[in-house]
C-alpha positions in Angstrom: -9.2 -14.9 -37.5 -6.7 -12.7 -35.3 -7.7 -9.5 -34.1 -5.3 -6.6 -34.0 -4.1 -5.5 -30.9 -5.5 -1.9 -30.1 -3.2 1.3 -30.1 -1.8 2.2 -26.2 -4.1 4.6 -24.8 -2.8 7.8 -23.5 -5.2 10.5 -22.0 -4.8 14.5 -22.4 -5.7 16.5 -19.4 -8.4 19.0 -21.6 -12.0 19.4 -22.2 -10.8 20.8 -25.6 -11.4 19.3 -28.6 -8.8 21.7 -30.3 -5.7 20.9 -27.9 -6.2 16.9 -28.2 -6.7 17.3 -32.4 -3.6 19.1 -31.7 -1.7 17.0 -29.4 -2.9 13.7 -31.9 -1.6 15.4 -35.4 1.9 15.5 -33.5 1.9 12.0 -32.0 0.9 10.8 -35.0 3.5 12.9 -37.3 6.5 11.7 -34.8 5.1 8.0 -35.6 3.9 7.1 -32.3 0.9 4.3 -31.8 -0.8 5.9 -29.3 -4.9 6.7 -28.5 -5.3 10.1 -26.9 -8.1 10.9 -25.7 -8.9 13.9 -23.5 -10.6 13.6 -19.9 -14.2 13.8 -21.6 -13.6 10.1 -22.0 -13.8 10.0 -18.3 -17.0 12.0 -16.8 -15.9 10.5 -13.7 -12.9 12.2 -13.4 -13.3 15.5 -11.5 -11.3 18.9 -12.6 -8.1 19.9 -10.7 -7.2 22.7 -8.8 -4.2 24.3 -10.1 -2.5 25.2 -6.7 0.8 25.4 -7.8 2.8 28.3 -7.9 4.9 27.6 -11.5 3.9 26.2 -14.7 5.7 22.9 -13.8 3.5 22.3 -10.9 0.4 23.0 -12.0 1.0 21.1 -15.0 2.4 17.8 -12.8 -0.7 18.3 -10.2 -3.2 17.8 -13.1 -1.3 14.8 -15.1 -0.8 13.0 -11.9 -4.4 13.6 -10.6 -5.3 11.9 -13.8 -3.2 9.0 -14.2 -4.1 7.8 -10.9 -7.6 8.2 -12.1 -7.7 6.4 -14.9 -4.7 3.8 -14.7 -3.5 5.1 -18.2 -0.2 7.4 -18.9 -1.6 11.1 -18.6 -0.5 14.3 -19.9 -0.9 18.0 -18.7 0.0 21.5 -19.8 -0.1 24.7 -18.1 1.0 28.0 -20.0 0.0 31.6 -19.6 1.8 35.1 -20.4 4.6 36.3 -18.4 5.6 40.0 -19.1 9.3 41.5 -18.5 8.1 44.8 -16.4 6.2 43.1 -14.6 8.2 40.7 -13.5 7.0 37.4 -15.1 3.3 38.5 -14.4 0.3 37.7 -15.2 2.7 34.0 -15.5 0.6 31.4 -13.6 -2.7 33.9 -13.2 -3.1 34.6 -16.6 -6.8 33.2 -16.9 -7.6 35.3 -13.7 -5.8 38.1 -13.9 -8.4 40.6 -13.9 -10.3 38.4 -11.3 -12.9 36.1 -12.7 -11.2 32.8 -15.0 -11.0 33.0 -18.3 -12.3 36.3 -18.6 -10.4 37.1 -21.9 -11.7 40.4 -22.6 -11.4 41.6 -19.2 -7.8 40.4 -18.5 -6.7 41.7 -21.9 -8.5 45.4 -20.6 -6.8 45.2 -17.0 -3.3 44.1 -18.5 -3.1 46.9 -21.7 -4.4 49.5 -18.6 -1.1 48.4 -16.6 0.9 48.6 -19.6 -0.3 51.9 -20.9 2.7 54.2 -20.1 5.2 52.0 -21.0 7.2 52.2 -24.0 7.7 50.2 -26.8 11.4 49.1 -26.0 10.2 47.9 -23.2 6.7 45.8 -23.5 8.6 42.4 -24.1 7.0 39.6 -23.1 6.9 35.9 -23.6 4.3 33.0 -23.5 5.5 30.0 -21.6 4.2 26.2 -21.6 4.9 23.3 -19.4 3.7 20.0 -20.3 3.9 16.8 -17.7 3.9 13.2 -18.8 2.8 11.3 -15.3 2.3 7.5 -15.1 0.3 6.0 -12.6 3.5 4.2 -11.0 4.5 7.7 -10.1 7.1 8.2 -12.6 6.7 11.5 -14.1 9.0 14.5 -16.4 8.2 17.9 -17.0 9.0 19.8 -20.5 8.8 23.4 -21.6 8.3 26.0 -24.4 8.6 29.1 -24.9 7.6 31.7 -27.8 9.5 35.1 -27.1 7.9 38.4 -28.5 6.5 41.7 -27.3 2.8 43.4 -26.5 1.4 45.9 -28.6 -0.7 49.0 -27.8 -4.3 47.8 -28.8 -5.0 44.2 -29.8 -5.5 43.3 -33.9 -6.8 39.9 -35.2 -9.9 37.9 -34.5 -8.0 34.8 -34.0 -6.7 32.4 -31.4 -8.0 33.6 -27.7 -6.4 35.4 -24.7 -4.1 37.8 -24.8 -3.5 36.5 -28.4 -5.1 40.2 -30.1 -2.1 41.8 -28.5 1.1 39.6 -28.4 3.5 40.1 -31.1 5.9 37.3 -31.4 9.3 38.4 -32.6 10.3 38.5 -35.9 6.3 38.3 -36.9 4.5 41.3 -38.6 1.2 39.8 -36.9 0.1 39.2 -33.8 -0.9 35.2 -32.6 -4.2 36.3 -33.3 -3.9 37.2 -36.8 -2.1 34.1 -37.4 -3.8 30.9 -39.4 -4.1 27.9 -36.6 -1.4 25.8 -38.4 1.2 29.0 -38.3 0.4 30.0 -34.9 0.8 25.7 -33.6 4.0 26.1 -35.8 5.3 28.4 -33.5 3.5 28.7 -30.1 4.8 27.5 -26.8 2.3 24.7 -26.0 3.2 23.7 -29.7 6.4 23.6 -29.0 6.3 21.8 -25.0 4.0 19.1 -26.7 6.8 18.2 -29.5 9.2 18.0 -26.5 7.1 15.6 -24.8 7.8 12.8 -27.9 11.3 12.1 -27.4 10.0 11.6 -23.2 7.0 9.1 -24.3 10.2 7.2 -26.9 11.7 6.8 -23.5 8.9 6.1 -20.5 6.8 4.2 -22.7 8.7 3.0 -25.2 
């Protein structure tokens, strides 16, 4: 009796459950073989810092970090909420912007307060994503997404987390947070960088 040849492992730079289900249901909808697993596979691997100063670099520190760990393909994403007035800020200090990480309510607070005499035609903003594919030969590509829309005034919907309650993305009626997880992954910019990332696995690891 043969045994059959496990799938290719790939592993997901996250502790979340939600972003590897995620990152899986599209892998496996594009057809690809593939195992992911996320870093909790791998207790020994230690968290990296995210000293870059773009999405791209952050994104490539993290998926490099962890395929020289673990000797496996790695992926890595780094997004956050860049805002017209302010000149691409909060961008890559999103999680921090109000000083202590991942802070959601506290960011949210500090960022409406900034944003609180400016007017509608001008509260555009956009959430950006980068994901990296590293391999632990070195090789490594970097794609993007983007999901364009404005802020509102006070935030609205339980959902998602962030600055979700008060981003409007265009031609929606809702904000990200009152959006159902399947609509919002439909649309969102780490949705959309992790579909980019198929046609780049097609080609680096055939």
């Amino acid at each position: 009796m043969t045994s059959t040849p496990s799938a290719p492992r790939l592993v997901l730079a996250t502790r979340n459950a939600g972003k590897v289900a995620e990152l899986r249901h599209i892998l496996s909808a594009a057809g690809l073989p593939y195992e992911l697993v996320g870093t909790d596979a791998y207790p020994h691997v230690p968290d990296v810092k995210e000293t870059g100063v773009t999405f791209a670099e952050n994104a490539l520190l993290k998926a490099h970090a962890l395929a020289q760990a673990t000797g496996l393909p790695a992926i890595a994403d780094d997004s956050g909420l860049c805002v017209d007035v302010l000149n691409g800020a909060p961008g890559i200090f999103s999680a921090r912007w109000a000083g202590t990480h991942g802070d959601d309510k506290a960011n949210l607070d500090l960022l409406l307060a900034q944003l609180s005499d400016i007017a509608d035609e001008h509260r555009g903003a956009h959430f950006a994503c980068a994901a990296a594919l590293a391999l632990p030969d070195g090789s490594e590509r970097v794609v993007e997404g983007r999901l364009q829309g404005f802020l509102r005034h006070s935030p609205a919907g339980a959902g998602g987390f962030g600055y979700d309650p008060i981003f409007q993305p265009l031609e929606e009626t809702r904000t990200t947070a009152q959006l159902t997880p399947d609509e919002k992954n439909a649309i969102s910019h780490r949705g959309q960088a992790f579909r980019a990332l198929i046609p780049v696995i097609r080609e680096l690891l055939g």
